[in-house]
N, C-alpha and C positions, 0 to 999 in steps of 0.2 A: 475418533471413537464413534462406533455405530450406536442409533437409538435402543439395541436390545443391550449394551454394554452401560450404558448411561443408566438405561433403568435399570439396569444390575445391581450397579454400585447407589444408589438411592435405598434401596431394601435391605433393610437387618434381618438377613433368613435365618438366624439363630433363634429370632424370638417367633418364628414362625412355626408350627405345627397344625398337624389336623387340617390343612387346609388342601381341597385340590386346584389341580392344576388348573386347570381350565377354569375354574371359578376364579385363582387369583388372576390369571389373565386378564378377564375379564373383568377386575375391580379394575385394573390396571389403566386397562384401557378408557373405562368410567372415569376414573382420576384425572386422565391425562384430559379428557376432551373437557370435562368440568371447569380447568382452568383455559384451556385454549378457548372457547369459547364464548368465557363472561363476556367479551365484546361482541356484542349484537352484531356489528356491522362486519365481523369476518365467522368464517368457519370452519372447521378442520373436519376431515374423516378418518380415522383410525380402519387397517382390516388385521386382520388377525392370520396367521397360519397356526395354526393349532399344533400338526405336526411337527413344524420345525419351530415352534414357539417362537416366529419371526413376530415383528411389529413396523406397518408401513404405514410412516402419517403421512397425509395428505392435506395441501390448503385449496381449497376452493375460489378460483377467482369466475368471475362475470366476462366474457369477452362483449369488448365497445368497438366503437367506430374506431380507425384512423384518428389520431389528434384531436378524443374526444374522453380524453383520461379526466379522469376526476379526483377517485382517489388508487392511489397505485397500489394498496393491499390489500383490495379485495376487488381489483379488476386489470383487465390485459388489455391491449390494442390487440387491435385484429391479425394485423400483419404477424406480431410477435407470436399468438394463439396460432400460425396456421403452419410455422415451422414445424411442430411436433404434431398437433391434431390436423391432419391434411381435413376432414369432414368440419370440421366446429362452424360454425355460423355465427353471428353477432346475436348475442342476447342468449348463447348458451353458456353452461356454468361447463367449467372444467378442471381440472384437479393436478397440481402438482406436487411429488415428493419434496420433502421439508428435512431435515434433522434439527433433532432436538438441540446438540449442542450451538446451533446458527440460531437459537434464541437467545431472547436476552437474560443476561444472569437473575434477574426479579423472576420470571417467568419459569426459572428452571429451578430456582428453591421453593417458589408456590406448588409447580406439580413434583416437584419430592415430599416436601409436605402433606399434600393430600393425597399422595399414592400410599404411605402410610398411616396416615390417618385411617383412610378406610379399608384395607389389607387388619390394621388391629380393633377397629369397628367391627367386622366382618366376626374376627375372633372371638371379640369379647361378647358378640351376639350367641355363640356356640358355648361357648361357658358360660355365659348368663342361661341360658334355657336349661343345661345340662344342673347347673347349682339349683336353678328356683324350684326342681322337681324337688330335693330333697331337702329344700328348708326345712329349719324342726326337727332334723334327723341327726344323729353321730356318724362321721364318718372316721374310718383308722389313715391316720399319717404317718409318717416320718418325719423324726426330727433332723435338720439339715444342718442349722447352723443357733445356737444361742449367743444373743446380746442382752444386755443391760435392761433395756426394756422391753423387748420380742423377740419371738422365734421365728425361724423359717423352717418352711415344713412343705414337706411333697406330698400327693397325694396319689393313687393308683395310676390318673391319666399322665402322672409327671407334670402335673400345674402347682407353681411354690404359689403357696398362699403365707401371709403371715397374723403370727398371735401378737398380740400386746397386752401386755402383763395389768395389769391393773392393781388397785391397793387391797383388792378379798385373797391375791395369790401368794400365799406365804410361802407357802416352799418353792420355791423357783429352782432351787437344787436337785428335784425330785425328776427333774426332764435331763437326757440323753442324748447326744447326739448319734445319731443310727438304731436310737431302738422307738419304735411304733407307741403312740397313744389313741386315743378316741379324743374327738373336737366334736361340741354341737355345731352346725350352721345355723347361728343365730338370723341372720338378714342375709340378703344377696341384692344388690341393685347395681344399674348402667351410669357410670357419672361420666357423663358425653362430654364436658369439659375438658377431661384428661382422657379422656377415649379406654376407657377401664372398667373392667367388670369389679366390684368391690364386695369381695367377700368378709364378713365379720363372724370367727370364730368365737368360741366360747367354751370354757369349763366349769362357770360359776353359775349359770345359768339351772332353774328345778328344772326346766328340762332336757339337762344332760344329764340328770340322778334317772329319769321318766324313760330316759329312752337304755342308759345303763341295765336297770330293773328291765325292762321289755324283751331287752337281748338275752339276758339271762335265766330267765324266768317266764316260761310258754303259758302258764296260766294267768298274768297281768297281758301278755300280750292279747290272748286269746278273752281278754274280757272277763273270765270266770275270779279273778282277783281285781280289783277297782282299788286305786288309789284314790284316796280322799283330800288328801294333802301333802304336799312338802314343807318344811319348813329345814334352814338351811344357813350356817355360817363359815362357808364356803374353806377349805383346810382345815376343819375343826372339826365341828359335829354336824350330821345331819336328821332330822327327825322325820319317819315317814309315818301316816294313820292307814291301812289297809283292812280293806272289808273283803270277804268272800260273798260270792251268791251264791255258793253250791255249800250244803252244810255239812256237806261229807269232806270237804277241803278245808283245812285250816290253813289260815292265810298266814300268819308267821311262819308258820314250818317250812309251806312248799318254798316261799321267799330265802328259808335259810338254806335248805338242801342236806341232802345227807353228809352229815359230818362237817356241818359246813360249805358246802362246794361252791353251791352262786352266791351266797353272798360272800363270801371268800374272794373270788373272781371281780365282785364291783369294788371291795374295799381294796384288792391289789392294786386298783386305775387310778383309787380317789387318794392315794399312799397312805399317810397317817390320819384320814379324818373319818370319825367314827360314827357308826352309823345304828339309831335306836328302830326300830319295826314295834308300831303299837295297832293294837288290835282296834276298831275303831267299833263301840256303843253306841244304840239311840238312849241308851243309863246314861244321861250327864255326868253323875257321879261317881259310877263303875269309870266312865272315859278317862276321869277326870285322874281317879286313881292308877289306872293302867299308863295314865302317862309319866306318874311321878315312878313307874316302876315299882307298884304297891306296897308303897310306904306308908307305913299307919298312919291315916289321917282323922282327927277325932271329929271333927265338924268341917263340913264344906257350908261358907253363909254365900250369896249371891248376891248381887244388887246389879242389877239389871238396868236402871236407868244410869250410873256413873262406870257400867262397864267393867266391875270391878268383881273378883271374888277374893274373900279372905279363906285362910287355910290355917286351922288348929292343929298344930305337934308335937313330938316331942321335941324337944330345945336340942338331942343329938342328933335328930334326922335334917334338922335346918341346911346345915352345910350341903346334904346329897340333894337335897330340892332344889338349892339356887347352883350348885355346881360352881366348876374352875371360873372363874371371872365372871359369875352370874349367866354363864352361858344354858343351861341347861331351863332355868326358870323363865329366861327370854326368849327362849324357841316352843317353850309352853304355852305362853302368853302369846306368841305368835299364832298358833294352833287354835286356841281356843276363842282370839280375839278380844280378851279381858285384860286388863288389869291384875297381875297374881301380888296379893296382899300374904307375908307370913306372919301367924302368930304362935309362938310358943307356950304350952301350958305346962 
C-alpha cells in the first residue's frame, strides 16, 4: 500500500464537506510532520504534487565519517551516502523516501489521529465563524429524525445540528419529520476537546418570540414599534407590552395585520400557545388595566416598599385575572415586577 492509499483509508470523507483540496492537502501534510517530528533528533520533509495529489515523505539523515555512526536514524556513513548521492560530502544533510506503512503501528494511529483531528478542527473553524454571525437570530430547519429527548435537524448548508427537548416543551407531537420550523441560536462555541463546533438551539427562549415578531412585522424590525417586554410560559401563553413612536401607528393593530395575517403566521410556529399584545402606558394604572384585559377594577392600592399591589373586584371577574392554572396572573406579576394581591368586594 502506497502512502496516498494509507492516507486514504485514515479519513472519513463523508463527514467531510466545504473543504478544498488543496487546503486539506495541506492540513495533511501539517499532521503528518507534527507527529514524525515530535523527536527533536530526527526529521521528515513532506512535498506535495498538487496536480496528482501525490505525497512524497522523506527522512532526513546527516552523512558521517566511515565508522563513525553514532546514531543510525538520523545519520548515514559516507560510503553508503555516496551510492545514490554521487556529490554529497561529510557533514551534508540528505534525504530519503520513507513509506508510511514501514512505521511503526503507534506511529501510524498518532498521524491517523491527528490527520483527523485537524481536517474536523479546520471544519469546525468554518462553521463556528459562519454560526457566531448569527447568534441571537432564527434560523428555518428541517426536521430529520425525532427521538425521545431530541431532534435532528438540517439546516440550508446540510449541517445536522440537534434540539433537546427540555421540561418548558409540552408538545413534542407538534414537530414533523420533513416539514421545516424556525430554531433561535441561542450560543455557538469551539469545544477543542471533542474537536466540535457546539451549536445550542432553542424555542423557549423571549428571543425566539423577538426575532418571530421582527420577521413578520417590518415596523418592530424597523424600530417604529419597541418592544417593552416579553414575558413567556413557553407552550402556553405568551405576553408581549408594545409601544409605538410614530402616533399615527397603532401598535396592536399593525402587530395583528389585516384579518389577522402576522400574527396568525407567529401563532402557526408557536402551535397552541397563545399569545396577549398589550399596549404599553407611562398611566401605571391605565397599564395595569390593559393588562388584565380591562377588567373592572375598583381600586389598584400599591406598596412599593414589599413590591406588592393589591386589586379590588368583582368576586366573577376573579377567575379571568388569575386565569387556567394561575397562569395569566403570573405572567402579570412577571411584567410588572409586583407581587399581584386579589381582593374581592
Amino acid at each position: 500500500m502506497n502512502n496516498n492509499n494509507l492516507i486514504n483509508s485514515f479519513i472519513n470523507y463523508k463527514n467531510i464537506k466545504n473543504i478544498d483540496i488543496k487546503k486539506m492537502l495541506l492540513i495533511i501534510k501539517k499532521s503528518i510532520l507534527e507527529i514524525l517530528n515530535k523527536n527533536k533528533e530526527l526529521k521528515y520533509n513532506i512535498y506535495i504534487n498538487f496536480n496528482k495529489c501525490n505525497f512524497i515523505i522523506k527522512k532526513v539523515y546527516l552523512v558521517v565519517n566511515n565508522y563513525n555512526l553514532k546514531n543510525k536514524y538520523n545519520q548515514i556513513l559516507y560510503y553508503k551516502a555516496k551510492k545514490k548521492f554521487y556529490n554529497c560530502k561529510v557533514g551534508d544533510l540528505i534525504e530519503k523516501k520513507i513509506k508510511l506503512k514501514n512505521l511503526n503501528r503507534k506511529k501510524i494511529f498518532f498521524i491517523k489521529k491527528n490527520i483527523n483531528k485537524n481536517i474536523y478542527n479546520k471544519l469546525n473553524k468554518n462553521k463556528y465563524k459562519k454560526y457566531i454571525k448569527i447568534k441571537g437570530k432564527i434560523i428555518r430547519v428541517e426536521i430529520i429524525n425525532i427521538f425521545k429527548k431530541y431532534l435532528i435537524v438540517k439546516d440550508k448548508y446540510n449541517n445536522e445540528l440537534f434540539y433537546f427537548f427540555d421540561y418548558k416543551d409540552i408538545n413534542k407531537k407538534f414537530f414533523i419529520i420533513g416539514n421545516f420550523y424556525f430554531f433561535l441560536i441561542k450560543n455557538v462555541f469551539l469545544d477543542i476537546k471533542l474537536y466540535k463546533t457546539i451549536i445550542l438551539l432553542s424555542r423557549n427562549d423571549n428571543l425566539f418570540i423577538e426575532n418571530l415578531l421582527k420577521k413578520e412585522i417590518p415596523e418592530i424590525l424597523d424600530g417604529i414599534i419597541v418592544i417593552i417586554k416579553i414575558v413567556r410560559i413557553p407552550g402556553i401563553k405568551t405576553k408581549i407590552v408594545l409601544y409605538s413612536n410614530d402616533k399615527n401607528i397603532d401598535a396592536i393593530g399593525s402587530c395583528i395585520g389585516i384579518k389577522g395575517s402576522r400574527i396568525n403566521n407567529i401563532l402557526k410556529e408557536l402551535d397552541k400557545e397563545k399569545i396577549d399584545l398589550i399596549e404599553y402606558s407611562k398611566d401605571f394604572n391605565l397599564y395595569i388595566n390593559r393588562l388584565f384585559n380591562n377588567i373592572k377594577i375598583f381600586n389598584i392600592k400599591i406598596e412599593e416598599k414589599n413590591k406588592k399591589i393589591k386589586l379590588f373586584l368583582n368576586k366573577s371577574d376573579i377567575s379571568k385575572v388569575i386565569g387556567k392554572n394561575g397562569n395569566n396572573i403570573r405572567l402579570c406579576s412577571l411584567l410588572l415586577n409586583y407581587k399581584i394581591i386579589i381582593n374581592s368586594i
